[in-house]
MIMAR-556543 format. One record per residue (C-alpha): residue in three letters; x, y, z. Coordinates in steps of 0.05 Angstrom, whole numbers, plus 32768, in hexadecimal, padded with zeros to 4 digits. Example, Ala and Ser with C-alpha at 12.3 -4.5 7.8 and 13.67 -1.06 7.14 Angstrom:
2
ALA80F67FA6809C SER81117FEB808F 
end
This chain:
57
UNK7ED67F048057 UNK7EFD7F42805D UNK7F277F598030 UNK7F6F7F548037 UNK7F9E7F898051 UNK7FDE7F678049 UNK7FF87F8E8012 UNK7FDB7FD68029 UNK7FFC7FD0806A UNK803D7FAE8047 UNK80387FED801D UNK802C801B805E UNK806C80078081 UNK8099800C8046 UNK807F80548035 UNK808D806A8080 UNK80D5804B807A UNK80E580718040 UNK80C580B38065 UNK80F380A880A7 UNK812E809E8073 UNK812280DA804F UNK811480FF808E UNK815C80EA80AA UNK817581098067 UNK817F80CC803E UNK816280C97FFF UNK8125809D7FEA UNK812F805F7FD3 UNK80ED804A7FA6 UNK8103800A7F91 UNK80DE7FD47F65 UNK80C47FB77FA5 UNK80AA7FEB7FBB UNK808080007F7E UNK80657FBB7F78 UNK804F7FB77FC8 UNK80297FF87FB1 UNK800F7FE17F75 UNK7FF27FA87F9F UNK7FDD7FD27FDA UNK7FB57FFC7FA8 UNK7F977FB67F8C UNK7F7F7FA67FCE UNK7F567FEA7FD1 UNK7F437FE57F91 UNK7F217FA47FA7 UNK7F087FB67FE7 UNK7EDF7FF47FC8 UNK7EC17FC57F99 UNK7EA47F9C7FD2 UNK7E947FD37FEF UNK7E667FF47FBC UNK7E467FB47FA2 UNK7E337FA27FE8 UNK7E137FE97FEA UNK7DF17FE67FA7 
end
């Protein structure tokens, strides 16, 4: 099974949101959803490189 993307892409979209806002000249808003999307997204990776190298081990 492949591991799940949910919260990396969840984590994508938000990031680019907060890049067009600042680009229009407003200012970022990192909120506490934000920083717990990312702290998910970076779960997810954290996971999938773990499958990763024991596969290759």
């Amino acid at each position: 099974m492949p591991p799940s993307t949910d919260y990396i892409r969840h984590a994508a979209r938000l990031t680019r949101q907060i890049q067009l806002a600042t680009a229009m000249g407003d200012a970022p808003k990192l909120d506490s959803d934000y920083f717990k999307a990312l702290a998910k997204a970076l779960d997810e990776i954290a996971e999938a490189v773990e499958k990763i190298r024991t596969t290759i081990d």
